[in-house]
VOVO-780732 format. One line per field, with one value per residue (C-alpha): residue in one letter; chain; x, y, z. Coordinates in Angstrom, 1 decimal. Layout:
% VOVO-780732
residu = [a  ...]
chaine = [A  ...]
east = [X  ...]
north = [Y  ...]
up = [Z  ...]
END
This chain:
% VOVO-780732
residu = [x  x  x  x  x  x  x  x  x  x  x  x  x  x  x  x  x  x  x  x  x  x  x  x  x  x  x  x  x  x  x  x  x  x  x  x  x  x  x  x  x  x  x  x  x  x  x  x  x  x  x  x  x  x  x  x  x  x  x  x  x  x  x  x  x  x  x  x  x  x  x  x  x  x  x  x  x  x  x  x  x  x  x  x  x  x  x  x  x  x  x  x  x  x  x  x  x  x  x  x  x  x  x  x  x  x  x  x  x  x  x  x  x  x  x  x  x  x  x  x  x  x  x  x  x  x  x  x  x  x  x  x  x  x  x  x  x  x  x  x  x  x  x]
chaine = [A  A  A  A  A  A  A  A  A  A  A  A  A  A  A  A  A  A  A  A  A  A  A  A  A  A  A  A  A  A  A  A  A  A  A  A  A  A  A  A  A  A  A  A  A  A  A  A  A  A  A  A  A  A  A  A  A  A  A  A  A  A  A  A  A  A  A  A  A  A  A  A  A  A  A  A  A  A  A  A  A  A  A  A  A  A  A  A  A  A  A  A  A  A  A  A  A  A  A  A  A  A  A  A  A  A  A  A  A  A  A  A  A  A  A  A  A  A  A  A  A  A  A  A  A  A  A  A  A  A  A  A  A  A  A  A  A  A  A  A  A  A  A]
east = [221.6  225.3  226.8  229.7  233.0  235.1  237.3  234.6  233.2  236.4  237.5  234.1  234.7  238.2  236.7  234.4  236.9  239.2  236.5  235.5  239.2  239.9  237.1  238.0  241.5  239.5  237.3  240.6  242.3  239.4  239.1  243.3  243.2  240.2  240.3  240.8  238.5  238.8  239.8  238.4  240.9  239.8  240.4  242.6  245.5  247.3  249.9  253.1  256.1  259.4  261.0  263.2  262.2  258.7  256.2  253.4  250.6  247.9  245.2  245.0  241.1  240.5  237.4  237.6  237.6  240.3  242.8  243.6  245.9  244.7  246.6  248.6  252.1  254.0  258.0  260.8  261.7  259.1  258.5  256.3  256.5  255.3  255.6  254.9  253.5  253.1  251.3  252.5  250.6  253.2  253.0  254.5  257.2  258.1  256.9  254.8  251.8  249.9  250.1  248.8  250.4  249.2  250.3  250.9  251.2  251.8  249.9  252.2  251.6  253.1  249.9  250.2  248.9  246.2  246.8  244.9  246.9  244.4  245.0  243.5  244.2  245.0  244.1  247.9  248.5  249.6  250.8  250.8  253.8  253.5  256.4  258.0  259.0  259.9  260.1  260.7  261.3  260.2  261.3  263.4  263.4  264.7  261.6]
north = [-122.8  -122.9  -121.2  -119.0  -120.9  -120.4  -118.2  -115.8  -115.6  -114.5  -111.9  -110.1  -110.1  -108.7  -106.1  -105.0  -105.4  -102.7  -100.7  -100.1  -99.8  -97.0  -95.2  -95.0  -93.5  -90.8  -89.9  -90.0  -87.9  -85.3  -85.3  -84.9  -81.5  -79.7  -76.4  -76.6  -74.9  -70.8  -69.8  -66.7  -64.4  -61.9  -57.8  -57.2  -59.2  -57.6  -60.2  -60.0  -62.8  -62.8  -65.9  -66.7  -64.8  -64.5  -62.3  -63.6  -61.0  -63.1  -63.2  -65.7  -67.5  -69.2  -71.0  -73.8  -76.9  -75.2  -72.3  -71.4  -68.9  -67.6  -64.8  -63.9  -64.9  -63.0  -64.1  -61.3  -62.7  -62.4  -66.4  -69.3  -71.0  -74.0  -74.4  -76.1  -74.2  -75.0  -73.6  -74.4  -73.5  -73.1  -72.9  -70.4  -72.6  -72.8  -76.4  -77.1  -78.5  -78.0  -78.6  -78.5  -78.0  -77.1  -77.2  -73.5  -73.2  -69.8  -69.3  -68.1  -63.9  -61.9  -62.2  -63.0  -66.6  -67.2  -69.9  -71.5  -73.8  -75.5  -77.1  -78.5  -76.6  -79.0  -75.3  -75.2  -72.6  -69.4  -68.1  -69.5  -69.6  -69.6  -70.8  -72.0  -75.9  -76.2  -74.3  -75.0  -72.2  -72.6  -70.0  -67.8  -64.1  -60.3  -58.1]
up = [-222.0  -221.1  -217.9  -218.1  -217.3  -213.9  -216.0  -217.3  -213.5  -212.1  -215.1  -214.6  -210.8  -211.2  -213.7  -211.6  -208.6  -210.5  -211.8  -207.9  -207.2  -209.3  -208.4  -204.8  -206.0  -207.7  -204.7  -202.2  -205.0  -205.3  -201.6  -200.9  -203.6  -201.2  -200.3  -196.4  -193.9  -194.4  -191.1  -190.0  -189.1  -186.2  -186.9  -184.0  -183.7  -180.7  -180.7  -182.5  -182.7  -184.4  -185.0  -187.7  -190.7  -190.0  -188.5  -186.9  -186.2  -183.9  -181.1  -178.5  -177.8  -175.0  -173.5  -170.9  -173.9  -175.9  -176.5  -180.2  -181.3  -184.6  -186.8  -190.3  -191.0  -193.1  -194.7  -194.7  -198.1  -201.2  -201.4  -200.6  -197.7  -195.8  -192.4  -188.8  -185.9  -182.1  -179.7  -176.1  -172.9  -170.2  -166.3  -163.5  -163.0  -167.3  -168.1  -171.0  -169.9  -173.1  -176.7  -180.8  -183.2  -187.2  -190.7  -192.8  -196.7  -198.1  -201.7  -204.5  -203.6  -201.3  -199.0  -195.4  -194.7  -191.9  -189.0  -186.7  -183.8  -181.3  -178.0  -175.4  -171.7  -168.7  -166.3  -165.7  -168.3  -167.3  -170.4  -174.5  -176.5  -180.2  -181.7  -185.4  -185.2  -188.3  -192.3  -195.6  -198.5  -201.7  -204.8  -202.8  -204.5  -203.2  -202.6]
END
């Protein structure tokens, strides 16, 4: 009986080296197009802010390991969006002392998109400031 040559070896090993390979990519893929988390939007939102051309309808939560504003934004325009929110805890004096920021993506109706910003409070805070950092519009259309 005859052993496989070096050649044979190492084309089965790159087989099964790209077989493995390609795999992964399909996990990381299937992973990357999840749904994220549903975030649970509270019924009373007693919180409004106007910046730019968006309304922001939230609630602030607070415990002593975290303070997360949570809430519905909603566009002026009937488009998609995608956008990224802050949330700053600020002292007497004005100085952020806190931060978190998050990532929003509108769907493609004229539904009001839930948020969720989370940060951690240094005990400083004595107010939160939820503000727009930054926005792209996608599809721009009159209402």
């Amino acid at each position: 009986m005859q052993s496989p040559g070096p050649s044979t070896v190492r084309r089965g090993v790159e087989h099964r080296a790209l077989r493995l390979l390609s795999i992964l990519a399909i996990l990381a893929a299937a992973l990357g197009c999840a749904a994220p988390a549903r975030i649970e939007v509270p019924a009373e939102l007693p919180l409004v802010t106007n910046e730019q051309m968006f309304e922001f309808r939230w609630a602030l939560e607070r415990d002593t390991a975290r303070a997360r504003a949570v809430g519905l934004v909603r566009p002026s325009f009937n488009t998609e969006f995608s956008m990224t929110l802050g949330l700053y805890g600020v002292d007497a004096s004005g100085r952020i002392v806190s931060r978190g920021s998050t990532y929003v993506r509108s769907d493609f109706g004229r539904q009001a998109a839930p948020f969720s910003v989370d940060l951690a409070p240094t005990g400083q805070e004595t107010r939160y400031e939820l503000r727009l950092i930054d926005y792209q519009l996608t599809g721009l259309r009159q209402a």
